[in-house]
PyMOL CGO cylinders between C-alpha atoms (Angstrom):
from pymol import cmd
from pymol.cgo import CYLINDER

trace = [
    CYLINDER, -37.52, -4.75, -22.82, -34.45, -5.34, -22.54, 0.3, 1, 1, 1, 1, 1, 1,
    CYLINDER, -34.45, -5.34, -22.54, -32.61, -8.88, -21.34, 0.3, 1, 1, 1, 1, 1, 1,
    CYLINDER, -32.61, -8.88, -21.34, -28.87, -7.65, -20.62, 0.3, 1, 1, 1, 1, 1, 1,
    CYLINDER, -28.87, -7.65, -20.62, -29.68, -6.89, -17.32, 0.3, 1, 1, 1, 1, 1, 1,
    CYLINDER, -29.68, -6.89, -17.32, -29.05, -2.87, -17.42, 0.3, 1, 1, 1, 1, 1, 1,
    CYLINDER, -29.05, -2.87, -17.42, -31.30, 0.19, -18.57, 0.3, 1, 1, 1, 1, 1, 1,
    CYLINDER, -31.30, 0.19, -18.57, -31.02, 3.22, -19.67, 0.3, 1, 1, 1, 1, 1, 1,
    CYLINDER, -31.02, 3.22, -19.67, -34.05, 5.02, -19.73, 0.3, 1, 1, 1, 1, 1, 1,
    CYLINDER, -34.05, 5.02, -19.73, -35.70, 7.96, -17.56, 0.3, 1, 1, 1, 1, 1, 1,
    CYLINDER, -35.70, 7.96, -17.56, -36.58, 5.94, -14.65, 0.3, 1, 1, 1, 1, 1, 1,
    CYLINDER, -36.58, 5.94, -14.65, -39.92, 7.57, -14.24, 0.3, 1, 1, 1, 1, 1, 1,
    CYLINDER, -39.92, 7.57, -14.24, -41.12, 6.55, -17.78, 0.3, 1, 1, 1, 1, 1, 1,
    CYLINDER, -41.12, 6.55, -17.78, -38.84, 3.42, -17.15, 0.3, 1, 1, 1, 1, 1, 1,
    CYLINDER, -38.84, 3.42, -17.15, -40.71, 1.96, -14.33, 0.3, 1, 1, 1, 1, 1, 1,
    CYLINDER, -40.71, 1.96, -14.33, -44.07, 2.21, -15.62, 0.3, 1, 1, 1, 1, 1, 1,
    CYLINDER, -44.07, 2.21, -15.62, -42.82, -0.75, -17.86, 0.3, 1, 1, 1, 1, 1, 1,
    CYLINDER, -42.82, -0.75, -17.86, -41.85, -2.83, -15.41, 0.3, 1, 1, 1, 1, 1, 1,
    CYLINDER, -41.85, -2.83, -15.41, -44.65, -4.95, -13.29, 0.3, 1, 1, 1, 1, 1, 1,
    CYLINDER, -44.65, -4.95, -13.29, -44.31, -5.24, -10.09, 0.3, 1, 1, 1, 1, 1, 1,
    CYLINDER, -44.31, -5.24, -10.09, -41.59, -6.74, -7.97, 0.3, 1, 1, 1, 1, 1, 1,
    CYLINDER, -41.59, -6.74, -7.97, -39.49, -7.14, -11.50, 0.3, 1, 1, 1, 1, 1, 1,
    CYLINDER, -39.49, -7.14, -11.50, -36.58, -5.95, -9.58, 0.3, 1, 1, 1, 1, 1, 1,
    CYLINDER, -36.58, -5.95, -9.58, -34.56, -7.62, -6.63, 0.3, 1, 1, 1, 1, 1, 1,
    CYLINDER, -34.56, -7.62, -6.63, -33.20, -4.44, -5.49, 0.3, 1, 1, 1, 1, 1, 1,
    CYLINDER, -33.20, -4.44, -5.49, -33.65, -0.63, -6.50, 0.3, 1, 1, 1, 1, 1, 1,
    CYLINDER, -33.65, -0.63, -6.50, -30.23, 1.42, -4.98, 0.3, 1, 1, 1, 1, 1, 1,
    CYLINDER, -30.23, 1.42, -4.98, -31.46, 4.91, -6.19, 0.3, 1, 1, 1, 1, 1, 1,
    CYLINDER, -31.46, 4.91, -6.19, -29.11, 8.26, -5.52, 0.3, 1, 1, 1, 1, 1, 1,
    CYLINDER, -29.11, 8.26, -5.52, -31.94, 10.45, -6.74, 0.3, 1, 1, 1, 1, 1, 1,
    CYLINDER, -31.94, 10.45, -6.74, -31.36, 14.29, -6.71, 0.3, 1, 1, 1, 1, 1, 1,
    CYLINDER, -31.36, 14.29, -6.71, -31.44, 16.05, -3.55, 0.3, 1, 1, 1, 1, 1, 1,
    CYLINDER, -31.44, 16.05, -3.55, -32.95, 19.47, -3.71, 0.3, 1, 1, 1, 1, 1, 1,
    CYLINDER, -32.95, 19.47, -3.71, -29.54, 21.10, -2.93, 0.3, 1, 1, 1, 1, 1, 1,
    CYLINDER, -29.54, 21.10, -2.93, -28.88, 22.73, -6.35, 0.3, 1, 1, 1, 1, 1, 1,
    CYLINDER, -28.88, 22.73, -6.35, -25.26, 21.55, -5.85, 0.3, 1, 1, 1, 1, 1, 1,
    CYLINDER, -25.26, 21.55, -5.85, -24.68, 21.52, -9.34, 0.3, 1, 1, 1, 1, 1, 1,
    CYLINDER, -24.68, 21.52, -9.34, -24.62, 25.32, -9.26, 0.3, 1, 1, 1, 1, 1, 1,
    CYLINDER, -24.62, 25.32, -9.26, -21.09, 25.10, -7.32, 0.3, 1, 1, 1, 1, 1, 1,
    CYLINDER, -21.09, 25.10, -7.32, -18.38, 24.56, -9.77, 0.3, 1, 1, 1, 1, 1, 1,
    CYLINDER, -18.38, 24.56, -9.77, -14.89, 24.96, -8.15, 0.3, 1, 1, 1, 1, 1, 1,
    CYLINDER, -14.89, 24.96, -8.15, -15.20, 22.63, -4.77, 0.3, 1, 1, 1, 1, 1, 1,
    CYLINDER, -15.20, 22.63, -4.77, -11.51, 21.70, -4.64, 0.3, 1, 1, 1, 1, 1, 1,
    CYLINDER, -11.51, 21.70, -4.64, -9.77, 22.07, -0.97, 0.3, 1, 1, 1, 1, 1, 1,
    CYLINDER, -9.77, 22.07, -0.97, -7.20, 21.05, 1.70, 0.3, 1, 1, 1, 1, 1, 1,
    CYLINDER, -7.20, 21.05, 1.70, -7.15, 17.61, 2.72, 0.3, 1, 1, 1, 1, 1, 1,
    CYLINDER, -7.15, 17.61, 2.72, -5.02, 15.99, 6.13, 0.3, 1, 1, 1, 1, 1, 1,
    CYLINDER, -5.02, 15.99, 6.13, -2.67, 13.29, 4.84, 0.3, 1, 1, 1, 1, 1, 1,
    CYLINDER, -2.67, 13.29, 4.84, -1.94, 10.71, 7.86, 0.3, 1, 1, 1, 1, 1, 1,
    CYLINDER, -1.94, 10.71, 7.86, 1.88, 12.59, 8.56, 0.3, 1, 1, 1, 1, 1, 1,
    CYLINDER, 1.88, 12.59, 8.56, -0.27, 15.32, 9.42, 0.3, 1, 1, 1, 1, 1, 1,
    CYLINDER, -0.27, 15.32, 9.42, 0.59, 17.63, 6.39, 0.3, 1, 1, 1, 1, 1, 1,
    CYLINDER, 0.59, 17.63, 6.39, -2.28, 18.83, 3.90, 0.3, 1, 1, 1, 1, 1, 1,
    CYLINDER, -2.28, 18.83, 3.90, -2.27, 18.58, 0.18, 0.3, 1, 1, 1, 1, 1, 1,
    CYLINDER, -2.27, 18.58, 0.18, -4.67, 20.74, -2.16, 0.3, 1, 1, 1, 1, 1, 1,
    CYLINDER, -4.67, 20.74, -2.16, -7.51, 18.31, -3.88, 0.3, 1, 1, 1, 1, 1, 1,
    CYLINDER, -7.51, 18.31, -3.88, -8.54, 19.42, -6.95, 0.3, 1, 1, 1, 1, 1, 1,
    CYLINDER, -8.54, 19.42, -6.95, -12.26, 19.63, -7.62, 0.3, 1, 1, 1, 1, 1, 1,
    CYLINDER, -12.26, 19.63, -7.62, -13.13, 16.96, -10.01, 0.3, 1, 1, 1, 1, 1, 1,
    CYLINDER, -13.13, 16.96, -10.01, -14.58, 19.40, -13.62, 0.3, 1, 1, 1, 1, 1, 1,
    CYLINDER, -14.58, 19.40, -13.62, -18.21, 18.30, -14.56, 0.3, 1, 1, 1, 1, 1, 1,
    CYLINDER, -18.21, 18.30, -14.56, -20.13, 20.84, -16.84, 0.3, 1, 1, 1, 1, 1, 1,
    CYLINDER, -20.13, 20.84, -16.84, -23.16, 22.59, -15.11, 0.3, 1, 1, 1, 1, 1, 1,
    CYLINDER, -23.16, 22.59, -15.11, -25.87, 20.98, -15.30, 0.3, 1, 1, 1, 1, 1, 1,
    CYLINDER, -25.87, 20.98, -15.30, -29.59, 21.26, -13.35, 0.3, 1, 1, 1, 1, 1, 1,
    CYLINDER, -29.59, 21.26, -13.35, -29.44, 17.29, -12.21, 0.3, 1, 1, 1, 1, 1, 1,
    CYLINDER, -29.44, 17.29, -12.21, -30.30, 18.59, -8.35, 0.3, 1, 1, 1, 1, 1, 1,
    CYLINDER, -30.30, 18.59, -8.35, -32.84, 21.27, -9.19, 0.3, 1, 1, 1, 1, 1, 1,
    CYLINDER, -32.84, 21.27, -9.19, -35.68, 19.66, -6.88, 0.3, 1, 1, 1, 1, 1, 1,
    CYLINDER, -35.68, 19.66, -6.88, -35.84, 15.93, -4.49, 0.3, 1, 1, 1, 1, 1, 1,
    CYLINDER, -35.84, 15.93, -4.49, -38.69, 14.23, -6.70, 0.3, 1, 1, 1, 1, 1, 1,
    CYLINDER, -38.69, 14.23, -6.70, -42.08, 13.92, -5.19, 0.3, 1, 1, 1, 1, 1, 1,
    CYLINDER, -42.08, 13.92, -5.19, -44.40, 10.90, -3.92, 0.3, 1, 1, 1, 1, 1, 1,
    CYLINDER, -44.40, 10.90, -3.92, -44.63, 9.38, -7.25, 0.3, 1, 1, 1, 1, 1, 1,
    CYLINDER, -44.63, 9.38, -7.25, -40.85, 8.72, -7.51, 0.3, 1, 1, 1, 1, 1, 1,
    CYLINDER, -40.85, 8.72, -7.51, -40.81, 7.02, -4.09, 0.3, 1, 1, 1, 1, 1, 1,
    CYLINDER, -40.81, 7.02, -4.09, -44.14, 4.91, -5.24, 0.3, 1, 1, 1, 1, 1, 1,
    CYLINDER, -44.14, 4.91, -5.24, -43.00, 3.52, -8.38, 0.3, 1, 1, 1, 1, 1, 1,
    CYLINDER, -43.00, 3.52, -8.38, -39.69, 2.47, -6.63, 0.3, 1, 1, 1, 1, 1, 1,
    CYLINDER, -39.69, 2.47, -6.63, -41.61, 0.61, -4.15, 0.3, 1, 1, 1, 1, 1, 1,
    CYLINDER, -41.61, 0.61, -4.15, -43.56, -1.13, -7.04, 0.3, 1, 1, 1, 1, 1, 1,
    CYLINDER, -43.56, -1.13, -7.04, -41.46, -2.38, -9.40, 0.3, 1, 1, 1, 1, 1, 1,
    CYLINDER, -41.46, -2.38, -9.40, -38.71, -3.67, -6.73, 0.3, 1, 1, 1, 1, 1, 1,
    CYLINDER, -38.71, -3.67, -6.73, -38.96, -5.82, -3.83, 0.3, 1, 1, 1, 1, 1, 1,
    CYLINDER, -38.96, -5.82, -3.83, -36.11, -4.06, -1.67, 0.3, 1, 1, 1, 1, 1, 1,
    CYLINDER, -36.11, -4.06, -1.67, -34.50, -0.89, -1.94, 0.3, 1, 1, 1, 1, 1, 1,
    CYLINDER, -34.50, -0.89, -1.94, -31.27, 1.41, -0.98, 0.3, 1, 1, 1, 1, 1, 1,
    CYLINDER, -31.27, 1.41, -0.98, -32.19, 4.78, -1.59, 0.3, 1, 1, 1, 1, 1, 1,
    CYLINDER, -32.19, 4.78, -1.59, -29.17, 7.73, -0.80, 0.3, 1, 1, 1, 1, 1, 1,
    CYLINDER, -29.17, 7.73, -0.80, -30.14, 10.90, 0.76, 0.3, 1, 1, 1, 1, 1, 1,
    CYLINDER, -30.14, 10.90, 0.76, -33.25, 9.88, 2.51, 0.3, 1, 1, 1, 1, 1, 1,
    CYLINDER, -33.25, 9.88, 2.51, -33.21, 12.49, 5.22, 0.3, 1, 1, 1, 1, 1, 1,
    CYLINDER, -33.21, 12.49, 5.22, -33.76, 15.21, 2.12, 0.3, 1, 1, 1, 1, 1, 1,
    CYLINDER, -33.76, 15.21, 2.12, -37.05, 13.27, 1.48, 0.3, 1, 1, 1, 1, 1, 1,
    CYLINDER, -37.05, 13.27, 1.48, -40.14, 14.40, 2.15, 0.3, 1, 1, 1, 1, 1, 1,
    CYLINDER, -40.14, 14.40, 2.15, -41.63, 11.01, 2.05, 0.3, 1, 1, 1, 1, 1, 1,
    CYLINDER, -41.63, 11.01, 2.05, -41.80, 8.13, 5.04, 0.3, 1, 1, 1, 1, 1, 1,
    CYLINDER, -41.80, 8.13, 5.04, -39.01, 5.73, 4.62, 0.3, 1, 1, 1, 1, 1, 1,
    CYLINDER, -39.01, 5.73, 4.62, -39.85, 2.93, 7.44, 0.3, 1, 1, 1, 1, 1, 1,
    CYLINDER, -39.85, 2.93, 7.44, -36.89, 0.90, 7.98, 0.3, 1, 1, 1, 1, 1, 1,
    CYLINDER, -36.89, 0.90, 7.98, -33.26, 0.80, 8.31, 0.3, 1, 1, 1, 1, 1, 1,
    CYLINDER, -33.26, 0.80, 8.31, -30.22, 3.22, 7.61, 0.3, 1, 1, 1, 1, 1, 1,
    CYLINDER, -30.22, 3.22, 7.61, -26.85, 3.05, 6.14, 0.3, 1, 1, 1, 1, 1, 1,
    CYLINDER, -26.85, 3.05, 6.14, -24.72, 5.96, 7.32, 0.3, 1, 1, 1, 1, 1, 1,
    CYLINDER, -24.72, 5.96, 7.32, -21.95, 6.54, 4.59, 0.3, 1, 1, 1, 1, 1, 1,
    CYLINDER, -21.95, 6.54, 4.59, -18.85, 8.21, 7.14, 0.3, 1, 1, 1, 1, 1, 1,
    CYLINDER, -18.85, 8.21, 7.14, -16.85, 9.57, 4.10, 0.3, 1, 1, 1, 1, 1, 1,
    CYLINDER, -16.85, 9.57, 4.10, -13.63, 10.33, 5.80, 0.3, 1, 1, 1, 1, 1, 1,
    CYLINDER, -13.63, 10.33, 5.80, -13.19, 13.73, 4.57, 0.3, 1, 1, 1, 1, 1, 1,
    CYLINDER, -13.19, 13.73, 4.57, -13.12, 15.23, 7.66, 0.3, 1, 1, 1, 1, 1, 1,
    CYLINDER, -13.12, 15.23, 7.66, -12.69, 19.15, 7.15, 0.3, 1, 1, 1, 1, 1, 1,
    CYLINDER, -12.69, 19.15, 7.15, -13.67, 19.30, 3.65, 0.3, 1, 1, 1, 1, 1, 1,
    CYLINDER, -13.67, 19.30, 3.65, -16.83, 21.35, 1.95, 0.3, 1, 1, 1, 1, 1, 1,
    CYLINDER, -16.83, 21.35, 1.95, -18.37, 18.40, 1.48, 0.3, 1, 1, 1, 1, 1, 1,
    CYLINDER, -18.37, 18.40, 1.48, -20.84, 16.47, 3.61, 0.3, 1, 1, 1, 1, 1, 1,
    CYLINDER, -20.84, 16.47, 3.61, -18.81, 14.19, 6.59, 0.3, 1, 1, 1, 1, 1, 1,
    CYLINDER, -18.81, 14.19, 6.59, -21.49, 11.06, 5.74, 0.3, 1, 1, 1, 1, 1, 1,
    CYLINDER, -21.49, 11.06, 5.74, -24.37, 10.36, 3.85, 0.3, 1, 1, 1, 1, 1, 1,
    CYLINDER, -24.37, 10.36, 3.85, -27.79, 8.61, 4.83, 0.3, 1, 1, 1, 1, 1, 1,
    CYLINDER, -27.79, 8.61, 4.83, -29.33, 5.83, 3.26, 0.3, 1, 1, 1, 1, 1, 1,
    CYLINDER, -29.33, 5.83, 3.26, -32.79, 4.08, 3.43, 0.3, 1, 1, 1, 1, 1, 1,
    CYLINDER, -32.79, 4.08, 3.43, -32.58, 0.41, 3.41, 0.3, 1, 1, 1, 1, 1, 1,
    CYLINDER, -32.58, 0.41, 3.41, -35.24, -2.01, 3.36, 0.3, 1, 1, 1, 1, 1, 1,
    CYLINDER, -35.24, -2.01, 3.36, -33.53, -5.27, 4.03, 0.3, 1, 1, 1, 1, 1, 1,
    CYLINDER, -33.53, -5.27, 4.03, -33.86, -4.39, 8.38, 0.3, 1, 1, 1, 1, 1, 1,
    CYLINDER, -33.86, -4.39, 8.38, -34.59, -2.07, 10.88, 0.3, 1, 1, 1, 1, 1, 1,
    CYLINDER, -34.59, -2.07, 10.88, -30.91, -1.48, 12.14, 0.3, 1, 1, 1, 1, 1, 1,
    CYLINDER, -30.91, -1.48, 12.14, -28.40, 1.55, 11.16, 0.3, 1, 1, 1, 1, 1, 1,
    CYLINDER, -28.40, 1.55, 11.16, -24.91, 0.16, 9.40, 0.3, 1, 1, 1, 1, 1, 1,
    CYLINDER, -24.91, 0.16, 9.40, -22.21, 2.61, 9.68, 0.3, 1, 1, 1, 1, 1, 1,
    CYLINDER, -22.21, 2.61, 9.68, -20.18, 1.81, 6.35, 0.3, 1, 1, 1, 1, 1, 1,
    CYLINDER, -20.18, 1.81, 6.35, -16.74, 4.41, 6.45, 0.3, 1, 1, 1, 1, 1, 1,
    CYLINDER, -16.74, 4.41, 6.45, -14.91, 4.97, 3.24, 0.3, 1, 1, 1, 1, 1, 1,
    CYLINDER, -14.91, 4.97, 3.24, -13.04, 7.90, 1.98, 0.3, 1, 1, 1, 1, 1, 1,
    CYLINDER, -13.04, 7.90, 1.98, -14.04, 9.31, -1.50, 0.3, 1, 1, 1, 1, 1, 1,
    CYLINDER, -14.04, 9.31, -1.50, -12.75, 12.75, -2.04, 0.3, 1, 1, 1, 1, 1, 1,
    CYLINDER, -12.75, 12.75, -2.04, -11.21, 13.01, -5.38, 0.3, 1, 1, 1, 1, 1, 1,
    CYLINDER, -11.21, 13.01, -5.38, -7.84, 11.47, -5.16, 0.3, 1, 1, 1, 1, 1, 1,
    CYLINDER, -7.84, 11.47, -5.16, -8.67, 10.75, -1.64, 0.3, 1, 1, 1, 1, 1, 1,
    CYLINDER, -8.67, 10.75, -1.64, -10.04, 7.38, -2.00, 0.3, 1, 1, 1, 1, 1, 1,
    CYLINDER, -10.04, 7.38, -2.00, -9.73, 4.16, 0.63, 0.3, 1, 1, 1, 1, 1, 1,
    CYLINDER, -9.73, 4.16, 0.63, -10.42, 3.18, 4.08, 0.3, 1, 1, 1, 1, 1, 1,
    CYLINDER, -10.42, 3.18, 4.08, -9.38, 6.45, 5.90, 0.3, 1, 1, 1, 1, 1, 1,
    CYLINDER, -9.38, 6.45, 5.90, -6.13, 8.47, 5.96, 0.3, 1, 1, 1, 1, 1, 1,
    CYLINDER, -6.13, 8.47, 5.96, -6.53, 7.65, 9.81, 0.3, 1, 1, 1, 1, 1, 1,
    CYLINDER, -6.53, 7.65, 9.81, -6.33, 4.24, 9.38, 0.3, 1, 1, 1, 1, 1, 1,
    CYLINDER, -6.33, 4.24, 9.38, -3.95, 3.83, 7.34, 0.3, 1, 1, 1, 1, 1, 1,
    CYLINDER, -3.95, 3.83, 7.34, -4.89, 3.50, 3.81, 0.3, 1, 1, 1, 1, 1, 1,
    CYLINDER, -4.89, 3.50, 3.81, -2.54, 5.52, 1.69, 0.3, 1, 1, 1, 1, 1, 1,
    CYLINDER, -2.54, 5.52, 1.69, -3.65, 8.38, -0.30, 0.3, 1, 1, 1, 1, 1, 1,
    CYLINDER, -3.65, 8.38, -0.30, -3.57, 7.27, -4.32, 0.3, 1, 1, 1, 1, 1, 1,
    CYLINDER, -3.57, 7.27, -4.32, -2.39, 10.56, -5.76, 0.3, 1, 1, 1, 1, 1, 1,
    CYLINDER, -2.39, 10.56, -5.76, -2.07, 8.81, -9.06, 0.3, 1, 1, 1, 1, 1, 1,
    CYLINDER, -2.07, 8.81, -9.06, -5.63, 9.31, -10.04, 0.3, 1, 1, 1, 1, 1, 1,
    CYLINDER, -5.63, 9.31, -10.04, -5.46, 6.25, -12.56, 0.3, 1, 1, 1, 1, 1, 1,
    CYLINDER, -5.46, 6.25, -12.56, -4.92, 3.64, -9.68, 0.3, 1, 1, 1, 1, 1, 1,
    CYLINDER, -4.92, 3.64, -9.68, -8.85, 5.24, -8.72, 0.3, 1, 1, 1, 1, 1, 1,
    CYLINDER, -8.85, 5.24, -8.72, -11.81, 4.25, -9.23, 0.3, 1, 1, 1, 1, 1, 1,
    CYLINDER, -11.81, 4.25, -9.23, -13.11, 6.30, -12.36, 0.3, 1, 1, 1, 1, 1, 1,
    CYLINDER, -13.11, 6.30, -12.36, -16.20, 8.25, -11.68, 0.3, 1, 1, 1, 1, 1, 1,
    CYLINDER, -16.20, 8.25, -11.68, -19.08, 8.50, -14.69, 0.3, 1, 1, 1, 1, 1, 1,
    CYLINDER, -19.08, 8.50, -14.69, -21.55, 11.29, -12.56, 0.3, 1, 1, 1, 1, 1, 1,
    CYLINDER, -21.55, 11.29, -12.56, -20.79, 13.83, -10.47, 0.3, 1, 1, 1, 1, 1, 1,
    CYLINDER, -20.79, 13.83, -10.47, -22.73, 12.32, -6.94, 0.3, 1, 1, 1, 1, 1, 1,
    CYLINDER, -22.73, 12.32, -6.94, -21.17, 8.48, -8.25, 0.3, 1, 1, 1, 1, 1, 1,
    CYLINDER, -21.17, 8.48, -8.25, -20.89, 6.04, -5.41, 0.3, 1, 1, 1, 1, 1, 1,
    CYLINDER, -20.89, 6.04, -5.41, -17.93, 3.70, -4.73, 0.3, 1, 1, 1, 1, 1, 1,
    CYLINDER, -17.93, 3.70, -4.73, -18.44, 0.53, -5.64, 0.3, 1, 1, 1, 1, 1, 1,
    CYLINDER, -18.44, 0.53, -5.64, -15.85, -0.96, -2.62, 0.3, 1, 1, 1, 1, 1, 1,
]
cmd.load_cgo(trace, "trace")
């Protein structure tokens, strides 16, 4: 193993080499079930706070089958092994029991194709967080509503690596 704090492995054949409770915290975005990655052209119409709308490109990724199926038990085992809490995205696609809190994502993208929030298991309590941030593309900050000004210069944004990236704000 590794000691720079990072790995990039499968994480199925990844945790089995981990014992457990190696980690302090698993946040996991695993893949849905939606076979999202089968839409290619999501751009759309966005309301800037003077009311107006500006088109929002889609952000290109190439195809790829990263949401063909939610993974089974097993997944959901493992992450329970190795780590001793956990933040796991999308747990209302699950078919597995989740005990604990919530963290409802509002994204702020009212209108859009996309999802208006996203849920997320957490194991640290019992309570439901309500975290609201706006990540659309170049639509990124509090909310338009509130006041945060749209960065239409993509390089002042935060740069995304995978298609379903979280921000890190």
């Amino acid at each position: 193993m590794s000691d720079f704090g990072y790995f990039n492995m499968d994480c199925m054949d990844g945790m089995k080499k981990f014992p457990d409770n190696f980690f302090d915290i698993a946040v996991c975005d695993p893949p849905y079930g939606l076979k999202q990655e089968l839409v290619k052209d999501r751009g759309s119409y966005a309301k800037q706070k003077n009311g107006s709308r500006i088109w929002v490109d889609s952000e290109e990724y190439d195809m790829q089958d990263w949401d063909g199926e939610a993974p089974g038990p097993e997944y959901f085992q493992e992450i329970f092994r190795v780590s001793k809490n956990q933040i796991i995205f999308g747990c209302n696609y699950f078919n597995f029991p989740l005990q604990g809190g919530r963290i409802v994502w509002d994204k702020c993208n009212d209108g859009s194709d996309q999802s208006g929030a996203e849920i997320a298991y957490c194991s640290f309590n019992n309570r439901v967080d309500i975290i609201r941030y706006m990540w659309r593309g170049m639509m990124q900050g509090k909310s338009i509503a509130e006041g945060t000004v749209q960065q239409g210069n993509k390089s002042l944004n935060e740069k995304r690596i995978t298609p379903t990236q979280k921000p890190v704000a």
